[in-house]
C-alpha positions in Angstrom: -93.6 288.0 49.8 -96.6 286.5 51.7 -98.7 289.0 53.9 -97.2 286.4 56.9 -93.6 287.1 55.7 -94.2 290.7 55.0 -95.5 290.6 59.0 -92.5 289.2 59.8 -89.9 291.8 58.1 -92.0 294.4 60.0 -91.3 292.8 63.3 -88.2 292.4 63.0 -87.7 296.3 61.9 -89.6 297.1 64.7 -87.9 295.5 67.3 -84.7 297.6 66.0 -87.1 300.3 66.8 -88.2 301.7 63.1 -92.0 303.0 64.6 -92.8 303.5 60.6 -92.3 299.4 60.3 -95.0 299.2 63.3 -97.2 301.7 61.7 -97.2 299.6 59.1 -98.3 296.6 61.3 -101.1 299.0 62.8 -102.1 299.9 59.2 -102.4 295.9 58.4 -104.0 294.5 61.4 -106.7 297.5 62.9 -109.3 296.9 60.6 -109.6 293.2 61.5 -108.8 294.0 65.4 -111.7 296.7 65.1 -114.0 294.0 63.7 -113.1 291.0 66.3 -113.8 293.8 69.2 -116.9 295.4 68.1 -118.5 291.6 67.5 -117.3 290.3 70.8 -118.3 293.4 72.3 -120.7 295.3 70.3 -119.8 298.5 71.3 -118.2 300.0 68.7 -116.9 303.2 70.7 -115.4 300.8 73.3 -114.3 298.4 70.4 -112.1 301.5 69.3 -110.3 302.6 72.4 -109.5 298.7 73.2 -107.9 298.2 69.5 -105.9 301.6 70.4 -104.5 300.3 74.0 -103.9 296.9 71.7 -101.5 298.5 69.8 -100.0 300.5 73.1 -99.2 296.9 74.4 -98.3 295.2 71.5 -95.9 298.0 70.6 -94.3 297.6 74.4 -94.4 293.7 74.3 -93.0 292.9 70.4 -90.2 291.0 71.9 -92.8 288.7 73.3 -94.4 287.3 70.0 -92.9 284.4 69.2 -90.8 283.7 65.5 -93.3 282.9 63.0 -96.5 283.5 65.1 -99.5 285.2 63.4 -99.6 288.8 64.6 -103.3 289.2 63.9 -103.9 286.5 66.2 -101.0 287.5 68.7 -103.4 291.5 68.4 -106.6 289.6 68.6 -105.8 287.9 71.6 -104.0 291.0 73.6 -107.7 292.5 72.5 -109.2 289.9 73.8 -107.8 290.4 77.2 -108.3 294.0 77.1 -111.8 293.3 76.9 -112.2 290.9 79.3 -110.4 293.3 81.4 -113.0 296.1 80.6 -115.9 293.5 81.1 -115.1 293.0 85.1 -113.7 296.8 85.2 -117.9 297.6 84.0 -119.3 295.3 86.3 -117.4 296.9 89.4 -118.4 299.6 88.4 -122.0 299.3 87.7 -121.8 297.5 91.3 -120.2 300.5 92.7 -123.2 303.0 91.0 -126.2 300.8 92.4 -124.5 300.7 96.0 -124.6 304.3 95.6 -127.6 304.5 94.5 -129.1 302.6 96.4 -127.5 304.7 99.4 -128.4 308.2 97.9 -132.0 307.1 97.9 -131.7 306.2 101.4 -129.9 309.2 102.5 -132.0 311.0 100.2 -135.4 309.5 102.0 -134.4 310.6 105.3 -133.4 314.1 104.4 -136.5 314.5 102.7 -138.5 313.6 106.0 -136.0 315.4 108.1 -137.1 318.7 105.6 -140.6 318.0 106.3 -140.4 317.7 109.8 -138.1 321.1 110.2 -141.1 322.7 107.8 -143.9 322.1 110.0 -141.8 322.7 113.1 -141.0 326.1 111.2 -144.7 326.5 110.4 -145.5 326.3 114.0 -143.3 329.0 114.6 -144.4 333.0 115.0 -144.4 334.4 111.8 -141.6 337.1 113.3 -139.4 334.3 115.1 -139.8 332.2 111.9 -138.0 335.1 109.7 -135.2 335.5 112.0 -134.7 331.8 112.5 -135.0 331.8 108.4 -132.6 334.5 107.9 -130.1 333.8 110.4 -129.8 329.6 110.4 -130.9 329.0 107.2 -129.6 332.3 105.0 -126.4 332.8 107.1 -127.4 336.3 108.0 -125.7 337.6 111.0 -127.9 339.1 113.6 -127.2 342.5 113.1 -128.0 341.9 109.3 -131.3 339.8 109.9 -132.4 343.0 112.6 -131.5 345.7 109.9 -133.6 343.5 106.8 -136.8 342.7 109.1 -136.7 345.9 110.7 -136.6 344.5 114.8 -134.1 345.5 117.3 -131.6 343.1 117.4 -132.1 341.7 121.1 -135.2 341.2 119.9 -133.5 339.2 116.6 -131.5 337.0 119.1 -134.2 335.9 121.4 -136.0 335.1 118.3 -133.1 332.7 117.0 -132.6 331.5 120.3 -136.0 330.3 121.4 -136.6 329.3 118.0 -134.0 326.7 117.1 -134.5 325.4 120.3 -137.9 324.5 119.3 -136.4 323.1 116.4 -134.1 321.0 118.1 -137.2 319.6 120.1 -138.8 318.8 117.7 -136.2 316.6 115.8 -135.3 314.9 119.3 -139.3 314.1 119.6 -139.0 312.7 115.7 -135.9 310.7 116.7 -137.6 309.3 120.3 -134.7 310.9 122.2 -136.5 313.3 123.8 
């Protein structure tokens, strides 16, 4: 029997639904699949998972290949779509990470100058205001907490926080011309 006829009696067992006769099929055809993707392509990792969702089509689309067509070229060409499909599906997505990129560093710029502005501000701060304003803004202490662990009464904690983020809040209006 050719290898074209011997293609053909595999079909045809399974399209009666015999998954050993397309095993078979697989067995005949992935090594040449393989090959066609990882030269197109030239990744060989990618190559591999196209060739497996080549043979997850082809197994859900036999009753499209037509009587007497060559099923390494019918593969070869649902491979080929598969990775022309991946090709676009890269590029959106390397668009999509540059964007981001590009957005992170911008984000990333102005939180950076934002941190050095709230530094200096802090710097200009009272070395006892500072702590408190440290403790309770920035480490989520409560007042009570921040009074006990710097040892100050605890009006004297609150005025602290008080005066001191509003001279942080100045200072970020003055940076951003609102104020």
């Amino acid at each position: 029997m050719t290898p074209e006829g011997a293609d053909e009696a595999l079909v045809a067992a399974a399209r009666r639904g015999q998954a050993e006769a397309f095993s078979r099929l697989v067995e005949r055809h992935q090594q040449a699949l393989r090959a066609f993707l990882r030269r197109t392509g030239g990744d060989w990792a990618l190559a591999d998972d196209l060739a497996q969702e080549t043979f997850v089509v082809a197994w859900s689309r036999l009753d499209q290949l037509k009587s007497g067509a060559s099923v390494r070229a019918w593969l070869c060409g649902i491979g080929y779509r598969k990775h022309l499909s991946a090709l676009r599906s890269g590029r959106r997505d390397r668009a999509r990470e540059a964007a981001y990129e590009a957005e992170r560093a911008h984000v990333s710029a102005r939180f950076e100058d934002e941190r050095l502005t709230l530094e200096a501000a802090l710097g200009e701060l009272a070395p006892d205001q500072r702590a408190c304003v440290a403790l309770c803004l920035a480490g989520d202490f409560s007042h009570a907490e921040a009074a006990e662990a710097l040892g100050l009464p605890l009006g004297t904690v609150k005025s602290h926080v008080t005066r001191g983020r509003a001279r942080l809040l100045q200072v970020l209006e003055d940076r951003d011309g609102h104020g």
